[in-house]
N, C-alpha and C positions, 0 to 999 in steps of 0.2 A: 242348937244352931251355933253359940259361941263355941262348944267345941270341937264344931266340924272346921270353924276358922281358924280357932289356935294350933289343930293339928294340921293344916295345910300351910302354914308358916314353919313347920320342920322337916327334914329331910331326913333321908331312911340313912342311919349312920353305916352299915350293913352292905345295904346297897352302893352304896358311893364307895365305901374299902374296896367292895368286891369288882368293881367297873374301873377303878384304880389298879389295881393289883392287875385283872388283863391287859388292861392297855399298858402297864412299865412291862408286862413280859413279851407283849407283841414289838413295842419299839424296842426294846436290847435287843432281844432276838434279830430283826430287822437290822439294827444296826452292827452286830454282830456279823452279820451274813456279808454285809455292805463292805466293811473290815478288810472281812476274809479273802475276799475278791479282789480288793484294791491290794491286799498286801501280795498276795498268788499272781497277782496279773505283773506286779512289778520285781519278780526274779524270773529272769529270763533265763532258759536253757540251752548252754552256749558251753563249749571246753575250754574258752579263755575266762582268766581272774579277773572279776571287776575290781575295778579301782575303790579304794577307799571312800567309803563316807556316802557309797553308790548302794545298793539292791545290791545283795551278792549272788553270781550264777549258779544255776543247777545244774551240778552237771549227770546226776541221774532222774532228774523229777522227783526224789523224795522228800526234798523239801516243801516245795509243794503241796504235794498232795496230804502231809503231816497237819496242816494248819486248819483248825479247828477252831468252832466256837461253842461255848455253851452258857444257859440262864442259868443262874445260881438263885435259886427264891427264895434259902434263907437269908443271903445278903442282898436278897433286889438288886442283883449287877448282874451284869455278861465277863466271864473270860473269852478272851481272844488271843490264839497265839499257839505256835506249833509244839506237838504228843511229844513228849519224850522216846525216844526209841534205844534201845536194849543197847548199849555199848556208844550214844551217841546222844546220851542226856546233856553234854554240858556243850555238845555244838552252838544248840539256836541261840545261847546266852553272847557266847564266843562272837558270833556274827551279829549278834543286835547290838552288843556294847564293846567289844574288842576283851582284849585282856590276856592271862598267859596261862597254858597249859599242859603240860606234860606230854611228850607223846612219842615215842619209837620214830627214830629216822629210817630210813631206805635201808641202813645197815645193821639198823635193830638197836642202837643206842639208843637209851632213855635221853630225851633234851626238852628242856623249857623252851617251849616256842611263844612268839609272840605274836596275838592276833590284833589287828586293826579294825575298827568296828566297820559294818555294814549292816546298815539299818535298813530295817523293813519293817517291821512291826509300829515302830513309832510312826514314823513318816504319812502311811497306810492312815490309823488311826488320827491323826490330826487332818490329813487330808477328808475324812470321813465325818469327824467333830464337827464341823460347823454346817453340815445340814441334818444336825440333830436337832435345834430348837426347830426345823419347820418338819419334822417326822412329830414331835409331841404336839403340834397346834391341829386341836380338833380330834386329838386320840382316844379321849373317855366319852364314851355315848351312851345315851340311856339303856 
């Protein structure tokens, strides 16, 4: 009898990691997705330049559609943020924070060009931060 009480005053340590562990991979993932959408919804596909410090325009939809999320389970986190793609790895950098980059003119000279940033990734993800404490309330269930 005492030991059917003392063991009903602890809980299954096993249990509670493992109800843990789905619930942080269901809300990254969720919030991941949530991310993804708010940053893809906010470049618009248009053949003019936006303006600085704006979403920068698509002017083929690859950006777009590049933008990906994934769980990482051995660091319990989500990446969020557009593939690199073959000759066009140091773009999404370029357009999230600006900065300068080597690149062939019109006339085939090599020139350091200089980019001004056009945020989408950040913007996206703080707009999306603050309805993450009401995605964890109520997330681990028996």
């Amino acid at each position: 009898m005492i030991g059917m009480v003392t063991k009903a005053m602890f809980f299954d340590q096993k249990a509670v990691l493992s109800a843990t562990d789905r619930a942080t991979r269901k809300v990254f993932s969720r919030f991941g997705a949530y991310v993804r959408t708010a940053a893809r919804s906010s470049i618009r596909k248009r053949k003019s330049v936006s303006a600085p410090g704006k979403p920068p325009s698509s002017h083929t939809g690859l950006l777009k559609k590049l933008i990906y999320f994934g769980y990482d389970a051995s660091r319990r986190s989500v990446v969020i943020g557009p593939a690199p793609l073959r000759g066009t790895a140091e773009a999404p950098p370029l357009l999230e924070y600006g900065g300068r980059a080597r690149r062939r003119d019109r006339r085939g000279k090599v020139r350091t060009m200089t980019y001004r940033a056009r945020p989408f990734m950040g913007p996206a993800f703080e707009q999306e931060r603050l309805k993450l404490p009401a995605m964890w309330a109520a997330s681990i269930k028996r």
